[in-house]
C-alpha positions as CSV (number, residue, x, y, z in Angstrom):
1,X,-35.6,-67.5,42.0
2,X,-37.5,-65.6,44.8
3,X,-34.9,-64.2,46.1
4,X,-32.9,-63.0,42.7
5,X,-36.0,-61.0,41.6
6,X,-36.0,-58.3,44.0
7,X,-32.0,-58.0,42.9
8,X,-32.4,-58.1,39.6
9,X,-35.0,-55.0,39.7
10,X,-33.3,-53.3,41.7
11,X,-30.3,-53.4,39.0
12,X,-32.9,-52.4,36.6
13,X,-34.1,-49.6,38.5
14,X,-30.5,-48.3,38.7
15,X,-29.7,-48.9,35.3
16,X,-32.6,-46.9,34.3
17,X,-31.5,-43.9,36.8
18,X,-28.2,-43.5,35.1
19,X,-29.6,-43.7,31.5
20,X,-32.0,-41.0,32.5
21,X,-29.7,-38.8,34.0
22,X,-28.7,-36.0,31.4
23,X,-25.2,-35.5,29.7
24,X,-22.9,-33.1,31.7
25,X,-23.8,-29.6,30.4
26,X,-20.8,-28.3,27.7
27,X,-19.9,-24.6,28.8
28,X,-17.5,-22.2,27.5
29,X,-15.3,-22.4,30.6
30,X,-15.2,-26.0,30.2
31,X,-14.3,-26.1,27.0
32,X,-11.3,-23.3,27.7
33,X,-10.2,-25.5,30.6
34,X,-9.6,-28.4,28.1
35,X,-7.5,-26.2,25.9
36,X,-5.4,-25.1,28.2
37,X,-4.5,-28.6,29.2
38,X,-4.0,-29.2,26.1
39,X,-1.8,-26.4,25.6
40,X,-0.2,-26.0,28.6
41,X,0.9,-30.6,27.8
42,X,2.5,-29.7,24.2
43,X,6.3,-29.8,24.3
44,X,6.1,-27.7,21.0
45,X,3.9,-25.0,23.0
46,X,7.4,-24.2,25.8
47,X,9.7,-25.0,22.7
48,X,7.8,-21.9,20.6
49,X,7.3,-20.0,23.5
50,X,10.8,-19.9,24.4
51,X,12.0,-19.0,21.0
52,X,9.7,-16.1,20.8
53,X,11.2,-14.9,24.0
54,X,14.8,-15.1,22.8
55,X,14.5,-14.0,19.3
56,X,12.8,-10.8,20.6
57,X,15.3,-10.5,23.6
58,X,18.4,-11.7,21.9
59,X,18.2,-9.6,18.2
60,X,17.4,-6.6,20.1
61,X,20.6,-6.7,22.3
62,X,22.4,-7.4,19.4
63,X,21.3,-5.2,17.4
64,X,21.9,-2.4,20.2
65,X,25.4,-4.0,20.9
66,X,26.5,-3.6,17.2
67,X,25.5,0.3,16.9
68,X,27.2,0.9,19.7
69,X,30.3,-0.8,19.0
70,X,30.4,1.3,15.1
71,X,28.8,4.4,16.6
72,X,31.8,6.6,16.2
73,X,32.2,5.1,12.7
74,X,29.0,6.1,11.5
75,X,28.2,8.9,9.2
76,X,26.1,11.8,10.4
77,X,23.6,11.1,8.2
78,X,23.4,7.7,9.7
79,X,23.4,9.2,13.3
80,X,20.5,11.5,12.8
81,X,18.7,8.9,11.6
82,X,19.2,6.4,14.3
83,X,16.2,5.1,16.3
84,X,16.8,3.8,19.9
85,X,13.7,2.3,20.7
86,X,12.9,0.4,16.7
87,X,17.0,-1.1,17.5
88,X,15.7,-2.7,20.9
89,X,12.7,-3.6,19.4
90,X,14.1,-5.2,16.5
91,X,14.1,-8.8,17.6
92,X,9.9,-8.9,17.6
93,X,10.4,-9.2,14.1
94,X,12.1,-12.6,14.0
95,X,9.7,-13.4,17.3
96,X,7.0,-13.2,15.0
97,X,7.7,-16.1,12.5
98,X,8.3,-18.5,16.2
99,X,5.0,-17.1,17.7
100,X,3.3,-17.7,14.2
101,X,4.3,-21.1,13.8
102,X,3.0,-21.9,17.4
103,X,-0.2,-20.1,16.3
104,X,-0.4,-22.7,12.9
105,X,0.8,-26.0,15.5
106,X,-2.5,-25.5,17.7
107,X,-5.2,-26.4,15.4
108,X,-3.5,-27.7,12.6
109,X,-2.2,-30.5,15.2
110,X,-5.1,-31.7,16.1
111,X,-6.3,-32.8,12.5
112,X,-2.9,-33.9,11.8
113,X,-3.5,-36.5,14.6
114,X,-7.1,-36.9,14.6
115,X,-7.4,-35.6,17.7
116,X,-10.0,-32.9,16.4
117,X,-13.0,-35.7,15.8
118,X,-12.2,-36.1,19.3
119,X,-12.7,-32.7,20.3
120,X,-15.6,-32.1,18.2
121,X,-17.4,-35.0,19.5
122,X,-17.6,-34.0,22.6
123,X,-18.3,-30.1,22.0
124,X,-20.6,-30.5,18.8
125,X,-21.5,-26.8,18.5
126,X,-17.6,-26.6,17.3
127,X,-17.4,-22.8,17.6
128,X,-16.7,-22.7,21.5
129,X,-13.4,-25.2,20.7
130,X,-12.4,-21.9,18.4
131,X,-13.2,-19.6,21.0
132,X,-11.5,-20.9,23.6
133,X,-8.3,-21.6,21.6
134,X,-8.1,-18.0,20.6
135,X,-8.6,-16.8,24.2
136,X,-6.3,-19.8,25.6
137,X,-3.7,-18.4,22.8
138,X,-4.0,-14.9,23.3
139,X,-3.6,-15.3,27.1
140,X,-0.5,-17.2,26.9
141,X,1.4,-15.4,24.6
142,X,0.7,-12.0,26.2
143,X,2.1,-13.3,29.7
144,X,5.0,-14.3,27.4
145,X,5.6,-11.4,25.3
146,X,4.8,-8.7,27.4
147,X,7.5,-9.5,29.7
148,X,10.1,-10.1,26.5
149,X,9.2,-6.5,25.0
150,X,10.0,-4.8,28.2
151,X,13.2,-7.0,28.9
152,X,14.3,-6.2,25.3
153,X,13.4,-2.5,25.4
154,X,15.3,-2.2,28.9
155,X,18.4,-4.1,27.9
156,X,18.9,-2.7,24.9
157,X,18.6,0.9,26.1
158,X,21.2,0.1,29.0
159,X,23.5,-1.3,26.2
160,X,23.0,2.1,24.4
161,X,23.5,4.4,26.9
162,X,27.0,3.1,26.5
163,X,27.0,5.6,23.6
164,X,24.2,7.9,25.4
165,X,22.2,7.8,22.6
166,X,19.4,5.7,24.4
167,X,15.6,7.1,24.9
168,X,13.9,7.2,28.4
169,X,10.7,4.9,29.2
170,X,9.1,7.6,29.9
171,X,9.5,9.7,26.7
172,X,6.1,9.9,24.9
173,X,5.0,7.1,23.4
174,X,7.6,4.8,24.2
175,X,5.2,2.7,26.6
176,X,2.4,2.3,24.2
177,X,5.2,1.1,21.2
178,X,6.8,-1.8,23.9
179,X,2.9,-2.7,24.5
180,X,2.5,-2.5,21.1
181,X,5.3,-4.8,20.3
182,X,3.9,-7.2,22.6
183,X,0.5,-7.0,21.0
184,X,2.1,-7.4,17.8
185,X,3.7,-10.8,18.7
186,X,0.0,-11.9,20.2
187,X,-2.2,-10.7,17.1
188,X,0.2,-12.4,14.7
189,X,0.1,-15.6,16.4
190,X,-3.9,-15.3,16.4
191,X,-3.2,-14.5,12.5
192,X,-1.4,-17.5,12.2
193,X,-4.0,-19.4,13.7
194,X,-6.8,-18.2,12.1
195,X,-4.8,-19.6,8.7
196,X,-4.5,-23.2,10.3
197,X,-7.8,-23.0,10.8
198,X,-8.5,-22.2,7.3
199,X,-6.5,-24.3,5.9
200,X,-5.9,-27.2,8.8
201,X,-2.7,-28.0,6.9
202,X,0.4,-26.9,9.2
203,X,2.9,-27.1,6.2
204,X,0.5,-24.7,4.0
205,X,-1.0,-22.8,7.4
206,X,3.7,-22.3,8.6
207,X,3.8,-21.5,4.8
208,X,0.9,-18.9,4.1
209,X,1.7,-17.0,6.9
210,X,5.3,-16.9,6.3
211,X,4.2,-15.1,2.8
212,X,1.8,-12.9,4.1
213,X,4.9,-11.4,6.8
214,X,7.7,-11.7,5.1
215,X,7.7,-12.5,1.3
216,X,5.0,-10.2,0.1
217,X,6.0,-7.4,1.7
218,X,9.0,-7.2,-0.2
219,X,7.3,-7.9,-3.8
220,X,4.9,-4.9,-3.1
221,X,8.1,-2.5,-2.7
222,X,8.7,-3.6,-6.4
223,X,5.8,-1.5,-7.4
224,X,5.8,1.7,-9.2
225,X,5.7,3.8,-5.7
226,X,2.6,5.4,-6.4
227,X,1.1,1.9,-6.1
228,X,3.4,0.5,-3.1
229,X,2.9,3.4,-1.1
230,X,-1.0,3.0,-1.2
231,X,-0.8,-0.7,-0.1
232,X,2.3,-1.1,1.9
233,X,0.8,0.2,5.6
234,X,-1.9,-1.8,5.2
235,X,0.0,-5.0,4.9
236,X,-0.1,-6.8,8.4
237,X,3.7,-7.2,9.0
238,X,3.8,-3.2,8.5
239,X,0.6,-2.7,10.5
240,X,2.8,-4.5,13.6
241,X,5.7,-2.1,12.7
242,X,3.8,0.8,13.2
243,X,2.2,-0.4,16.6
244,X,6.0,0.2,18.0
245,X,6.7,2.8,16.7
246,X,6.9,6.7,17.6
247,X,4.6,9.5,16.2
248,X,3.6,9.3,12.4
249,X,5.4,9.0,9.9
250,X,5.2,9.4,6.0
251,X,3.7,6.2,4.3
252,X,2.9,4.6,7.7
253,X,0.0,4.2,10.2
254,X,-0.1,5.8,13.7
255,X,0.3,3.3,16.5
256,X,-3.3,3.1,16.9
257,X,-4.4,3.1,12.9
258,X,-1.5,-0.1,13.1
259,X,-3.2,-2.0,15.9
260,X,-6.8,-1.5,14.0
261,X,-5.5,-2.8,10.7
262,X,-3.7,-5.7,12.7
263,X,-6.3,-6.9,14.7
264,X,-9.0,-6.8,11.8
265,X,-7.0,-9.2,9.7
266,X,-7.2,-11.4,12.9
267,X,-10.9,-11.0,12.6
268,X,-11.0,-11.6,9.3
269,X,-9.4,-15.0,9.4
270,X,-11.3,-16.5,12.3
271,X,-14.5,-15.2,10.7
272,X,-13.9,-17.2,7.7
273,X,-12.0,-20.3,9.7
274,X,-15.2,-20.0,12.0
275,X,-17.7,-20.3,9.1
276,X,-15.8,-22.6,7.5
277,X,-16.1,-24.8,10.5
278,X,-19.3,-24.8,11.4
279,X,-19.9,-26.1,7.4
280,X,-17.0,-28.9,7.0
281,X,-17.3,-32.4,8.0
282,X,-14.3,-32.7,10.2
């Protein structure tokens, strides 16, 4: 009995240490370091990733490979109004929907598997899980669509020069619209986000955003024009078009007016996903 005392406070003493000793301090860093693991271990993450790079690579060489083939074919009408760099760029358009879905899959994923309590628990403030999944999200797919942009911009120009009817790099503007179409692609996936945050649904987050690009759009051109005109370059999808495009033109934004409009519905969304969270039980 003597000899088990002295053990048995000493396992006491240590016991007591440890309970005292204070929770590892959450940090931003530490929380953006767990979302990129988490990320970075998604198969659908390379699966979206690589269908954003294709669609924007792939439409825009076709679309420069079918000009040039009907070139001599075309009307002059048609010719005049032929735009080198929106035909190489054309592919960001279909990138868009694969980039947007990835946006919806990262945070509606998690409640779909329950994984959020998880993540929630262990970072109780909840906004720095937001935070660092925007900035996890926006640094991913700008190492992944800035490279795209420029390798669609450059192939479809050397397709086009078959015709020599392609427009040099350096001509003004043409580097800020292939930056632009990168940023499009990165700001629409944050859009998308932002709505599976909102809605933490990823059929209804996929589906919302699918309306806001590409079926609305449409049904405003329906509009008596005086109307459609007013609203149309403020819609997001139109907002993106103008951030690759050239000068200004009539019933559309300048590059810079597109990236403003685009990057405040991004905003928007996680403004209201971020209140929204901070009030829900998850």
């Amino acid at each position: 009995m003597s000899t088990s005392a002295p053990a048995i406070t000493s396992a006491s003493a240590t016991l007591e240490r440890r309970v005292a000793r204070p929770r590892a301090k959450v940090t931003q860093l530490g929380v953006f370091r767990s979302e990129w693991t988490k990320l970075y271990s998604l198969r659908s993450t390379r699966y979206s990733l690589l269908a954003t790079a294709v669609l924007t690579i792939g439409f825009g060489i076709i679309a420069s490979a079918a000009n040039v083939s009907r070139w001599s074919s075309l009307s002059a009408v048609d010719k005049a109004s032929f735009n080198p760099l929106s035909t190489s760029l054309l592919g960001v358009r279909f990138g868009v929907l694969a980039i947007g879905v990835l946006g919806v899959l990262l945070i509606t994923g998690e409640y779909a598997t329950g994984m959020i309590r998880s993540t929630m628990t262990a970072v109780p403030k909840r906004l720095p899980v937001l935070w660092a999944k925007s900035g996890v999200y926006a640094l991913v797919a700008l190492v992944i669509t800035i490279p795209a942009a420029f390798i669609a911009f450059f192939a479809g120009q050397a397709i086009l020069s078959g015709q020599h009817i392609q427009i040099s790099f350096s001509h003004a503007g043409v580097p800020g619209a292939v930056l632009g179409a990168a940023a499009y692609l990165t700001l629409a996936g944050l859009f998308a986000m932002g709505l599976g945050a909102i809605l933490r649904n990823t059929a209804g987050g996929i589906a919302a955003f699918a309306a806001i690009m590409f079926v609305i759009p449409p049904l405003i051109g329906i509009l008596p024009s005086s109307i459609a005109n007013s609203i149309t370059p403020y819609l997001p999808s139109n907002a993106g078009d103008a951030m690759m495009q050239i000068g200004h033109h009539a019933n559309t934004l300048s590059q810079g007016a597109g990236l403003a409009v685009l990057a405040g519905y991004v905003v928007a969304v996680i403004a209201v996903a971020a209140a929204l969270l901070r009030k829900r039980d998850v």
